[in-house]
N, C-alpha and C positions, 0 to 999 in steps of 0.2 A: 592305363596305369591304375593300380589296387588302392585302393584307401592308406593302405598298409605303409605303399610303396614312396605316396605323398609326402605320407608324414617324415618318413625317411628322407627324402629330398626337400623337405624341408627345414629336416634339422642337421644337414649337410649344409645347406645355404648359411646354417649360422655356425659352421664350423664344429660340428659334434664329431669327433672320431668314431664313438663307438657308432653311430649313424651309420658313417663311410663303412664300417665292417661288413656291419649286417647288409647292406646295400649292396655291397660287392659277393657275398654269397649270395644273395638274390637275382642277383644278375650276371651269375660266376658264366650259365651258358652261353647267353649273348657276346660276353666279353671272350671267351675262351673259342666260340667261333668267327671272331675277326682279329683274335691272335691268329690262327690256324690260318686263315686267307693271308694275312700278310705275311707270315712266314717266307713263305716256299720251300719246297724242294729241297734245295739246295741247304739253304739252311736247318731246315727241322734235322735234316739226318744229324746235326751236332746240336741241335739247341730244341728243349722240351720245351712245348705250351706252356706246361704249369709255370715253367723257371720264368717264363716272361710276366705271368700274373702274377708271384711272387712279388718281382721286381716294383709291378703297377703299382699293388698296396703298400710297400714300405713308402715310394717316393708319392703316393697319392696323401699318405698321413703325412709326410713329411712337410708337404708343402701347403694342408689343407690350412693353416694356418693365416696362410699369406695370402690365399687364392680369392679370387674375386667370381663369385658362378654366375649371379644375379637370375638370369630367366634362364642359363642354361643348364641344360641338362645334363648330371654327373656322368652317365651311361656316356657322352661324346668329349669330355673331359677326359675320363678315366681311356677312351679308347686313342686319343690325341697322346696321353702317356705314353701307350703300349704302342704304340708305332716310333715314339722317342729311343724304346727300350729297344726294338728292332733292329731300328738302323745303326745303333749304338753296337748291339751284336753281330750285325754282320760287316762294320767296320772291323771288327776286333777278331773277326775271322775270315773275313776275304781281302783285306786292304794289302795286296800283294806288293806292292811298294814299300811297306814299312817294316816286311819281316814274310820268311818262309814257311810254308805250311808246316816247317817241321818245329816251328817257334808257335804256333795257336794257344791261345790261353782261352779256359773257359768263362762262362757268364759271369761277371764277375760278382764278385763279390758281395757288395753292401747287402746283398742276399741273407734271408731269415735262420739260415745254417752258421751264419758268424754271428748272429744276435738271440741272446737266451730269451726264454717263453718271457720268464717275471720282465727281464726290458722294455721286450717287442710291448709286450700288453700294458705296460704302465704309460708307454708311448699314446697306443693306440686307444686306452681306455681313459684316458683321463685328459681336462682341457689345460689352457695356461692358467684360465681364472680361478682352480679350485686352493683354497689356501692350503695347499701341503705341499711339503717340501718332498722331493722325488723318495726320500730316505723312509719318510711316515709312509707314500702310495705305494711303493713297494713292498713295506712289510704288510699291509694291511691287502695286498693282492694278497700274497703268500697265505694269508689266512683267509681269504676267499676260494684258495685253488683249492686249501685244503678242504674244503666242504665241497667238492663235487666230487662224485663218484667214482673211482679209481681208474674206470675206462674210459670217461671224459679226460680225465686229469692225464693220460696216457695219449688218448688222441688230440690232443692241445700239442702236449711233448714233441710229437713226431709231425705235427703239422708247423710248429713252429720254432722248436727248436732244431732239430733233426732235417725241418724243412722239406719233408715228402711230399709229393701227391697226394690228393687223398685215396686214389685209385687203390696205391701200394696201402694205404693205413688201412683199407678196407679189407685187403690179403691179411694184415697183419693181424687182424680183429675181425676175421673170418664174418665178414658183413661186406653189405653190397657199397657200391661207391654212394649212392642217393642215401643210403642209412647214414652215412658217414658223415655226410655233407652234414646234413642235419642235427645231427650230436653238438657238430662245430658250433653250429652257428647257433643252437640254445645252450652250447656252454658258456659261448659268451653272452649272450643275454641273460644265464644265471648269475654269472659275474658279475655284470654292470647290476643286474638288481644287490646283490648282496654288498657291492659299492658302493649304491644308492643307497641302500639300510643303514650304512654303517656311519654315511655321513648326516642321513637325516640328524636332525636337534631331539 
């Protein structure tokens, strides 16, 4: 593990979202190759990778609050999620008992496509302890989106609100998938610094 990667998992252990982000694009291949094994077959053909690491990160911030890691590691945490999210989908598409193939509903929902960028990221970027009310961390995101570059501010959009791949945001912005990833993931570490600026004293 990187120096890099420590300090990440270690400001995980003390509950940092923005931590968990970057952590998760850090280790998007690992995770995204034991979504793929658990899958199968059967299911991929109705349900994408990506929609299941989707899923990871909302209910991985959702619950980093509460969660207890102490010596473990978020890499078997976050992959314990995505096997939750799994079985979760292929009840909801093979439980032939409870309804007809011709009744399937897709992954559902609590998905980043029902939740807008400024939400998702005041979720994900800011903790309980900081003294602002959702109303002030909201507008003062909004004035940190607007300082990154238009094609940041646009791949945020389609990764979080729009809820793409990044595979697709990389067609859409004529760049490769690994360019893309990384736009991501230093937009959001320009954000949490301009955050950080804004609240220092």
């Amino acid at each position: 593990m990187s120096d890099t990667e420590q300090v990440l998992v270690e400001r995980i252990r003390r509950r940092d979202p923005v931590a968990l982000g970057l952590y998760m694009e850090a280790r998007r291949d690992a995770l995204m190759a034991y979504v793929e094994r658990q899958l199968g077959a059967a299911l991929r053909r109705k349900v994408e990778p990506e929609d299941i690491l989707q899923e990871v990160g909302v209910e991985a911030v959702r619950v980093l609050p509460t969660i207890e890691l102490d010596g473990r590691e978020p890499l078997a945490w976050l992959c314990q999620i995505a096997e939750r999210r799994i079985i979760d989908a292929h009840r909801r598409f093979f439980d032939a008992q409870k309804r007809s193939a011709g009744r399937e509903v897709p992954l559902d929902a609590g998905s980043t496509n029902q939740v807008g960028l400024v939400n998702l990221l005041v979720v994900t970027m800011t903790t309980p302890s900081q003294a602002f009310s959702r109303d002030q961390r909201e507008f003062r995101l909004h004035q940190a989106i607007e300082k990154l570059p238009s094609e940041c501010r646009d791949a945020l959009r389609m990764r979080y609100v729009e809820g793409l791949p990044s595979k697709e945001i990389a067609e859409r912005l004529g760049k490769s998938d690994g360019a893309v990833r990384v736009m991501l993931t230093r937009s959001l570490k320009r954000l949490e610094q301009l955050l950080a600026a804004d609240e220092a004293p």
